[in-house]
N, C-alpha and C positions, 0 to 999 in steps of 0.2 A: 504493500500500500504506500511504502514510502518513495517509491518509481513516480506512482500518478502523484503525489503530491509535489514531487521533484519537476517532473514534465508539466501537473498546471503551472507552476512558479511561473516557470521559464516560458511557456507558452502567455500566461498576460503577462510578461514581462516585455516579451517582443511586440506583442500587439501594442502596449501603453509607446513602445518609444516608434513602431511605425505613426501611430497617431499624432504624437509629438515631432515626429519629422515632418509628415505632410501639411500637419497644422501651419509650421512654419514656414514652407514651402509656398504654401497658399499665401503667407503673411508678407511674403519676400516679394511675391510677384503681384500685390494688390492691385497696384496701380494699372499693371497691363491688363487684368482679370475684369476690372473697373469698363477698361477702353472697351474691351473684346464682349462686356454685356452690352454697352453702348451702340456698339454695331449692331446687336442682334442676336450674339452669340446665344445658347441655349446653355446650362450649366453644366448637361450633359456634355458635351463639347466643352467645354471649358475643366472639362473632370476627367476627360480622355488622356493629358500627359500624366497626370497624377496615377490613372491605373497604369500607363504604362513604366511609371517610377516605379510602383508599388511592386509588377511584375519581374523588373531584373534584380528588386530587393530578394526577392524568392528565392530567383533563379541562382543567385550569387549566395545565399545563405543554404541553401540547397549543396553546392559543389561545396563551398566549406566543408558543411556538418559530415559529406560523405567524405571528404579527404580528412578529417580530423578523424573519423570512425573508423577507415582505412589504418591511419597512422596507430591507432589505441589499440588494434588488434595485431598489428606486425609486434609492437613491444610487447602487448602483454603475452603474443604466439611464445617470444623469445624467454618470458617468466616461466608460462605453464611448461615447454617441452621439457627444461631445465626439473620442475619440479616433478614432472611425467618418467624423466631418467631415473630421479634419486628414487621413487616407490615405483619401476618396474614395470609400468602402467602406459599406455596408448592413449593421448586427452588431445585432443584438436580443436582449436577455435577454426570457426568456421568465419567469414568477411559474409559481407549484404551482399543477397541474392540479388539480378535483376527486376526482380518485382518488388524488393522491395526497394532497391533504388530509384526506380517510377515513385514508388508510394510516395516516397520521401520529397520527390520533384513537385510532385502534382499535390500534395498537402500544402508543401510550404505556398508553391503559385498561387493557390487558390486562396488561401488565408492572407498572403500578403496584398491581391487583388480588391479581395472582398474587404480588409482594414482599409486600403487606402481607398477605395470608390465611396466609404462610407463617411470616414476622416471626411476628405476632398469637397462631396456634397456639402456636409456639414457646415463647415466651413467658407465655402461659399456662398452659400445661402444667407451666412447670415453679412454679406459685402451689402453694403446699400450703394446704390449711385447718387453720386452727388449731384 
């Protein structure tokens, strides 16, 4: 039980700081956000760079989490085999299958998409024009 309390942690921990980035992202670029409703823009359209911000946060914390999870299983392979010689024993770690390296792509996409489109709205909604 201490796994899902460790994964919610870090899971709103990531969500609060994509929201804290796009928040400020939006804050950074009021002034053109302003213009581009004055033309006409729709919010939706004006929330399209922000999901596509949101999407290579994914994608980039995706190839992380797999190359860190790579890297923690080469070291700790080199712990267990060591400990597998001294008792006699056959113990293999095993690395992330192909599905679950999807899983891991298409989790994080999707949560980073759906924080930042939600952020982003948010956010812009509440721009007034002057």
């Amino acid at each position: 039980i201490i796994n899902f309390i460790v994964a919610a942690i870090l899971l709103l921990s990531y969500i609060m700081s994509m929201i804290t980035t796009i928040s400020n992202r939006v804050l950074i670029y009021k002034d053109e956000i302003e213009v581009m409703k004055l033309v006409g823009a729709t919010d939706w359209y004006v929330c399209q760079p922000y999901m596509y911000l949101g999407m290579w946060f994914g994608i980039c914390g995706a190839i992380l989490s797999i190359w860190f999870t790579t890297i923690m299983v080469i070291i700790a392979g080199f712990f267990v085999e060591d400990i597998s010689k001294s008792y006699s024993t056959n113990i293999e770690i095993y690395s992330l299958s192909f599905l679950e390296i999807l899983m891991i792509f298409g989790i994080s996409v999707l949560i980073s998409i759906f924080v930042s489109i939600l952020s982003a709205k948010h956010n812009i909604s509440k721009i007034q024009l002057k």
